[in-house]
C-alpha positions in Angstrom: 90.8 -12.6 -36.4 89.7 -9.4 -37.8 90.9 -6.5 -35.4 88.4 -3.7 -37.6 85.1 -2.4 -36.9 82.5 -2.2 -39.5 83.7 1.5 -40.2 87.1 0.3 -40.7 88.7 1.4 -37.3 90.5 -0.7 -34.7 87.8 -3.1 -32.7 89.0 -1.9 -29.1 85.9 -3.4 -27.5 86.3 -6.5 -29.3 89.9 -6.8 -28.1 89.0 -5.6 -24.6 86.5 -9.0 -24.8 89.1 -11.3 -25.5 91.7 -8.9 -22.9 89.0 -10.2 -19.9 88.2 -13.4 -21.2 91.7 -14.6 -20.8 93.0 -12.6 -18.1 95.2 -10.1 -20.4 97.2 -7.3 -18.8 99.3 -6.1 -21.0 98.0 -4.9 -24.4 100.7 -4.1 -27.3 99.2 -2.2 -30.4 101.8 -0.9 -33.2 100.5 0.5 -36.2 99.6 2.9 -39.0 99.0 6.6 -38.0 95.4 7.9 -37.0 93.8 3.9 -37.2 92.0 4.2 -33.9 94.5 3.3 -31.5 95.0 5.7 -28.5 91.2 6.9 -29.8 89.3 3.6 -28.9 91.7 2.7 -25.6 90.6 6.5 -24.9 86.9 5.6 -25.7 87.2 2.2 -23.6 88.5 4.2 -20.6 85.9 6.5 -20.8 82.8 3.4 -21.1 84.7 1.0 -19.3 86.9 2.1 -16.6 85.6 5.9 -15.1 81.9 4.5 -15.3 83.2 2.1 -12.0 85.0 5.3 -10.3 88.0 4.0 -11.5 91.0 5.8 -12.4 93.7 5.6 -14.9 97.7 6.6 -15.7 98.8 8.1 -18.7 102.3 8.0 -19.8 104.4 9.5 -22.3 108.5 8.6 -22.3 109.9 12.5 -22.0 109.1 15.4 -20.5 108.8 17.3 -23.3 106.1 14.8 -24.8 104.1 14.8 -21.5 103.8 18.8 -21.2 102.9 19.2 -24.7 99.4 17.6 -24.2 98.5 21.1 -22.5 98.4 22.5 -26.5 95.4 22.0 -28.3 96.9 20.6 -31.2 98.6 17.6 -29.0 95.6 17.1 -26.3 94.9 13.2 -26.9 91.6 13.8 -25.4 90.4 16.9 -28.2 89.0 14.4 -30.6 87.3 12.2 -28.1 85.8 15.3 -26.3 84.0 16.6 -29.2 82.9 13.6 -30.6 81.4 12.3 -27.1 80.3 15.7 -25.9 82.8 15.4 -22.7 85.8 17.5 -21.5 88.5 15.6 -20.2 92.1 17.5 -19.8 94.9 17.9 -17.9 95.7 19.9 -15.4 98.4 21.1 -13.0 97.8 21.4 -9.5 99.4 24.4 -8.1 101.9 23.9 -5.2 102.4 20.3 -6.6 105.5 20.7 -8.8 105.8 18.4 -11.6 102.5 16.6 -10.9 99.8 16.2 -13.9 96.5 15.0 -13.3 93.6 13.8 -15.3 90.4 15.6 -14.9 87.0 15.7 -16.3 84.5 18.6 -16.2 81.0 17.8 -15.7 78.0 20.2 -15.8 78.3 19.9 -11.8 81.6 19.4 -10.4 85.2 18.4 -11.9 86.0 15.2 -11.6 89.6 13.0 -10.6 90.2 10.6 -13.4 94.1 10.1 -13.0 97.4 10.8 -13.1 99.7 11.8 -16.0 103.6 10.8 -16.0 106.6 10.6 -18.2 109.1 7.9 -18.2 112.2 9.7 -17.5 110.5 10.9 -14.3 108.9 7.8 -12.9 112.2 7.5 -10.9 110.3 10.0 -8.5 107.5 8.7 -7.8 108.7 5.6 -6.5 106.3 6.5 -3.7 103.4 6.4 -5.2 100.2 4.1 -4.9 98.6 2.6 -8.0 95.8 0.8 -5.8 93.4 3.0 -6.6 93.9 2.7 -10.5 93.4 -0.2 -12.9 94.9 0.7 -16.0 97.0 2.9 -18.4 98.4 3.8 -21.4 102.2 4.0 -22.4 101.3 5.9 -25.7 104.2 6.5 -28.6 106.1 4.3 -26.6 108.6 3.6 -29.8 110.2 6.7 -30.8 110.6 8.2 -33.5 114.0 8.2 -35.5 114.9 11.7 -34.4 114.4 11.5 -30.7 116.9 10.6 -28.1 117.5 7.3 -27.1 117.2 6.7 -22.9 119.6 4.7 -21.8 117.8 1.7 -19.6 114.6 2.7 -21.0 113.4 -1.2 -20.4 114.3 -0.8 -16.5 112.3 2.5 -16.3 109.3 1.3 -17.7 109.3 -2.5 -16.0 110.2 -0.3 -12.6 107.4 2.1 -13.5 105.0 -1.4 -13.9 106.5 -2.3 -10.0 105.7 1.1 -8.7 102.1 1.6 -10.1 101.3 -2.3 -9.8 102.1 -2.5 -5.8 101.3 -5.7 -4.5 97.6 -5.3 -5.4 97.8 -9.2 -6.8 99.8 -10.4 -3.5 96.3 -8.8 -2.1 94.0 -10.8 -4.0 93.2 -8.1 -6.5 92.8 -7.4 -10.2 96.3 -7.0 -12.1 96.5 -3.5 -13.3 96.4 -3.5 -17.2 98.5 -1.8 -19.5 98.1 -0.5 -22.7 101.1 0.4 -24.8 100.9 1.6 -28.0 103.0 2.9 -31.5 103.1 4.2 -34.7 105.1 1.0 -36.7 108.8 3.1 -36.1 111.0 0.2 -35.8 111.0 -3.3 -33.7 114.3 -2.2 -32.4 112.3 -0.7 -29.3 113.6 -2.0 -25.5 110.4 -2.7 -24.2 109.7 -5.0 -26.8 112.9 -6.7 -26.4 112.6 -6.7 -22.7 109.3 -8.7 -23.2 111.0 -10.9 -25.2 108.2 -10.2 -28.3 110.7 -9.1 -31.1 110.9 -12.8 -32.7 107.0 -13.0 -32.5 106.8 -9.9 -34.1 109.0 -10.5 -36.5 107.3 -13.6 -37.8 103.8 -11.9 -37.5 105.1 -9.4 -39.8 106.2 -11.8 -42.4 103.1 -14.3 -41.9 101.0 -10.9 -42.5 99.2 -11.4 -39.1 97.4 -9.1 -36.9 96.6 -10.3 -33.5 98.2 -12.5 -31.6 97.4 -13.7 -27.8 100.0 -15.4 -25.6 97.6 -16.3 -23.1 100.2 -18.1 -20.3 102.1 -15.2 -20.7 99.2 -12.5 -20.4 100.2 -10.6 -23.2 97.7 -9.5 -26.4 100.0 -8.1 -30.0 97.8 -6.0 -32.3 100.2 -5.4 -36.0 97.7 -3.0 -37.8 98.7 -4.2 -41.3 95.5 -4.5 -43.5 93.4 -0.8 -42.0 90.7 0.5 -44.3 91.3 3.8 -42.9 95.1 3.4 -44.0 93.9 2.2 -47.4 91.1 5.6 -47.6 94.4 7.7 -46.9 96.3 7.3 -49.6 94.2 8.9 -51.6 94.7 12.0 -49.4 96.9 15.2 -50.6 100.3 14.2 -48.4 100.0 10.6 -49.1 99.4 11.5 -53.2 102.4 13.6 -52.8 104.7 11.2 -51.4 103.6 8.6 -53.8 104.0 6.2 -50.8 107.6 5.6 -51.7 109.1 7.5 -48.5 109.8 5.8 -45.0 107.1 8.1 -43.8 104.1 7.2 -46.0 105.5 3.1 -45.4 105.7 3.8 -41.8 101.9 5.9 -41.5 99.9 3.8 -43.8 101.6 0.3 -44.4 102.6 -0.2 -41.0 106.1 -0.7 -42.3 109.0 -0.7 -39.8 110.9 1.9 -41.9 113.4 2.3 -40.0 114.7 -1.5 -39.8 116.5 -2.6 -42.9 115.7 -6.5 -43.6 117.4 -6.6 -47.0 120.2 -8.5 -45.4 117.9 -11.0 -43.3 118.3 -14.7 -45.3 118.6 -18.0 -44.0 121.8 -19.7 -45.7 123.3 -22.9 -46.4 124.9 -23.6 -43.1 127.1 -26.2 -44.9 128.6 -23.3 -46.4 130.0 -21.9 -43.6 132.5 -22.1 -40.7 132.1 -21.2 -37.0 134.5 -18.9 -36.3 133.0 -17.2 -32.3 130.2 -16.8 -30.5 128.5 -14.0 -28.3 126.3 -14.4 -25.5 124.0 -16.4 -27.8 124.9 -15.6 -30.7 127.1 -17.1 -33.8 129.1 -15.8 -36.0 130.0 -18.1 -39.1 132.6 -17.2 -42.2 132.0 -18.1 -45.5 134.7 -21.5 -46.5 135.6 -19.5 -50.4 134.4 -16.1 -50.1 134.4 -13.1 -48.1 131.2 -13.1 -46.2 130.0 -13.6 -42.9 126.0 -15.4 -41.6 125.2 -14.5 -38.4 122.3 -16.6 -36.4 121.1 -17.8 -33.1 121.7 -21.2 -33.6 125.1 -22.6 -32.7 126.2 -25.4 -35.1 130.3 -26.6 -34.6 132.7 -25.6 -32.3 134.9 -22.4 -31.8 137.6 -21.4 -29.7 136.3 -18.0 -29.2 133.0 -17.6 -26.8 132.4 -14.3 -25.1 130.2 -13.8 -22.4 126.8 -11.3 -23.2 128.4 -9.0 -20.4 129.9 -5.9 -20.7 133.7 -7.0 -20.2 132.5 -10.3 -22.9 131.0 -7.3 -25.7 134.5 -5.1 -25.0 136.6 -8.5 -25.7 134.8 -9.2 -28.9 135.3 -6.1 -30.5 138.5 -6.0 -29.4 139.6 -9.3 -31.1 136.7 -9.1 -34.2 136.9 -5.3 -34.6 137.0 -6.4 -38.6 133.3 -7.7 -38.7 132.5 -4.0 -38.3 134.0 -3.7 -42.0 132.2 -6.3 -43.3 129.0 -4.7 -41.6 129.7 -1.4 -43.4 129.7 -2.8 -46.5 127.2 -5.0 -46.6 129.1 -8.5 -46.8 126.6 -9.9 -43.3 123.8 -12.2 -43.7 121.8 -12.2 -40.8 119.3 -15.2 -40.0 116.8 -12.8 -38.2 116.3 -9.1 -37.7 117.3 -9.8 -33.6 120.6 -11.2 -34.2 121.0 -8.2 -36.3 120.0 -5.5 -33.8 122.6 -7.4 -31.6 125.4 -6.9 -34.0 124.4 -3.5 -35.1 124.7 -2.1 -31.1 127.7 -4.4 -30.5 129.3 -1.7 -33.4 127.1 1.3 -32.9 128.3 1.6 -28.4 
């Protein structure tokens, strides 16, 4: 499927076709900087949602992220406003600490669109009723390599999903819709992992595919790999400068996961190796005449040692194989997939 309009952006309407045609709520687009993501979802609320009085949530995951959208130069709505001749903004109601909302200014009257939140603060709002909205954006929702993990950042958001959802299907309604979408950061996010998409991803990645709909599931995955726009930037001043070598310029234009290093991922000879324990799920085989370790999700022979994926079956394991973490550092790990090796990385990295 080709996910570009005929200028070369990101077909939002096109995707929003197939999103009500099979009954999709919840859309996951990760890609290359500026290719028309949060611009067309904005440009689809704007056409498709507040022309039927409808209203929408906006979510960032810190604080700091959310309360930055009150400068110019990080108002998601500038762009959008200028090129449709509308003014939509936030605003802060006074005498209603900590609340955001979503307004629009119209020749008449200023007009309620929605409500603005960040993920760390969801927690207290566990109150409050999404019936009146139908869908929202969780935008930048993989961080960048800088910023702080949250711990149980999976929980927030599916609690946040509980919260603003309600029991508006229970009630014979329409499922709310959500949008979530990235730069291409890394695939070790916890949302993605919580939605169980990381081995999708991971093989839409390799097969160089771009769309992807998991239609029992409800779910839509956009990877922006082939944009024109992407392709126009590189003759740009940064992008000429950076000679497209740096994690950055892989990350903005290529929609390379930069941050996630593959060179170790490689399917070996099995044959080769030994079980020596398993994890949760996980095995963890030693090579019979050298010193090197595979590591994969599928369990061939029989071990004595099998830990539990709990807390007190993570604590065991390094206890007893506190040496794999040695053969990690130095690059002596094969890894069968990029999610067995997130799971060994954090088993090390706690």
């Amino acid at each position: 499927m080709n996910i570009y309009d005929r200028n070369g952006w990101l077909d939002v309407p096109r995707i929003v076709q197939l999103a009500d045609k099979n009954k999709i709520n919840f859309i996951f687009i990760i890609g290359a900087r500026r290719s028309g993501k949060t611009y067309g979802i904005f440009q689809h609320f704007i056409n498709d949602v507040f022309s039927k009085n409808e209203k929408i949530i906006y979510m960032r995951r810190t604080k700091e992220q959310l309360t930055k959208v009150f400068l110019p130069e990080f108002d998601p709505w500038q762009d959008i406003n200028k090129d449709m001749n509308r003014y939509f903004h936030f605003e802060k109601p006074r005498g209603e600490y900590g609340r955001i909302k979503i307004m629009e200014q119209t020749e008449d009257e200023e007009v309620y669109r929605g409500e603005a939140f960040c993920l760390t603060s969801m927690h207290n709002n566990r109150g409050f009723s999404g019936s009146d909205f139908s869908e929202g954006i969780y935008d930048e929702f993989i961080p960048e390599k800088i910023a702080k993990s949250i711990s149980g950042e999976d929980d927030a958001f599916l609690n946040a999903v509980e919260t603003i959802s309600a029991n508006r299907e229970l009630q014979g309604k329409k499922p709310f819709r959500w949008w979530l979408a990235s730069n291409s950061n890394t695939l070790d996010n916890a949302i993605v992992q919580a939605f169980g998409l990381l081995p999708i991803l991971e093989r839409m990645k390799k097969n160089k595919q771009e769309f992807s709909l998991l239609k029992e599931r409800g779910i839509i995955l956009v990877l922006i790999n082939n944009s024109p726009i992407s392709e126009k930037k590189k003759d740009t001043a940064l992008y000429r400068a950076l000679s497209g070598n740096t994690d950055f310029a892989k990350m903005a234009l290529s929609n390379e996961f930069a941050y996630d290093d593959v060179s170790a991922i490689r399917s070996e000879d099995i044959r080769q190796y030994k079980l020596i324990c398993v994890i949760g799920k996980v095995a963890i085989y030693e090579h019979k005449s050298k010193a090197h370790l595979y590591v994969s999700d599928h369990i061939s022979g029989s071990c004595k040692d099998v830990f539990e994926d709990t807390q007190h079956g993570k604590d065991q394991f390094r206890w007893f194989y506190s040496w794999i973490d040695s053969y990690r550092l130095t690059n002596r790990i094969s890894y069968q997939n990029i999610s067995v090796k997130f799971y060994i990385d954090k088993l090390f990295l706690k």
